[in-house]
C-alpha positions, -999 to +999 in steps of 0.1 A: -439+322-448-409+337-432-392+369-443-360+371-447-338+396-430-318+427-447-283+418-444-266+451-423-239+466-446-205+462-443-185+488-422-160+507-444-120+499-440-099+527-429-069+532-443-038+554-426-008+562-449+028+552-436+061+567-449+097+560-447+132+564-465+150+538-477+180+544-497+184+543-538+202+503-538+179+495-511+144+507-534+163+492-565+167+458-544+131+459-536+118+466-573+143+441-583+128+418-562+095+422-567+100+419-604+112+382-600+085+375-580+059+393-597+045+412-570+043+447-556+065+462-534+036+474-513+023+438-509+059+424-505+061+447-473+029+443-466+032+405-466+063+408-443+050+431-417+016+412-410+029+388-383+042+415-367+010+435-364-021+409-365-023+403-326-018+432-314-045+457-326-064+453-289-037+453-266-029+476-240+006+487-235+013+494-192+041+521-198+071+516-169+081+544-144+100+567-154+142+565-140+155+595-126+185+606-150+211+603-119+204+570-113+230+543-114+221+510-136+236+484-119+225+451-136 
């Protein structure tokens, strides 16, 4: 008889807090909004943001030279 093996536990989710302003019509907007379509505004955002973000977790930015402040841009 074969035993079976101890499934490993799952690796707890980290979560970092964001912040940012928005304005009072612009926060009424969003609860307004959120009301009609019975959802939160942290999922509405959420929700909106996640195409943005879901590819590019892994990826390595190259960063590009820095221009001298006296230099003319010509095209």
């Amino acid at each position: 008889m074969a035993r079976k093996k101890a499934k490993k536990a799952k690796k707890p989710v980290k979560f970092k807090t964001i912040t940012f302003k928005v304005t009072a019509r612009q926060k009424k907007s969003l609860v307004n909004f959120c009301r009609s379509r019975r959802t939160t505004p942290t999922k509405l955002i959420k929700k909106a943001i996640r195409p943005m973000l879901d590819n590019y977790a892994g990826l390595k930015t190259t960063s590009l030279p820095p221009v001298a402040l006296n230099q003319l841009e010509l095209f």
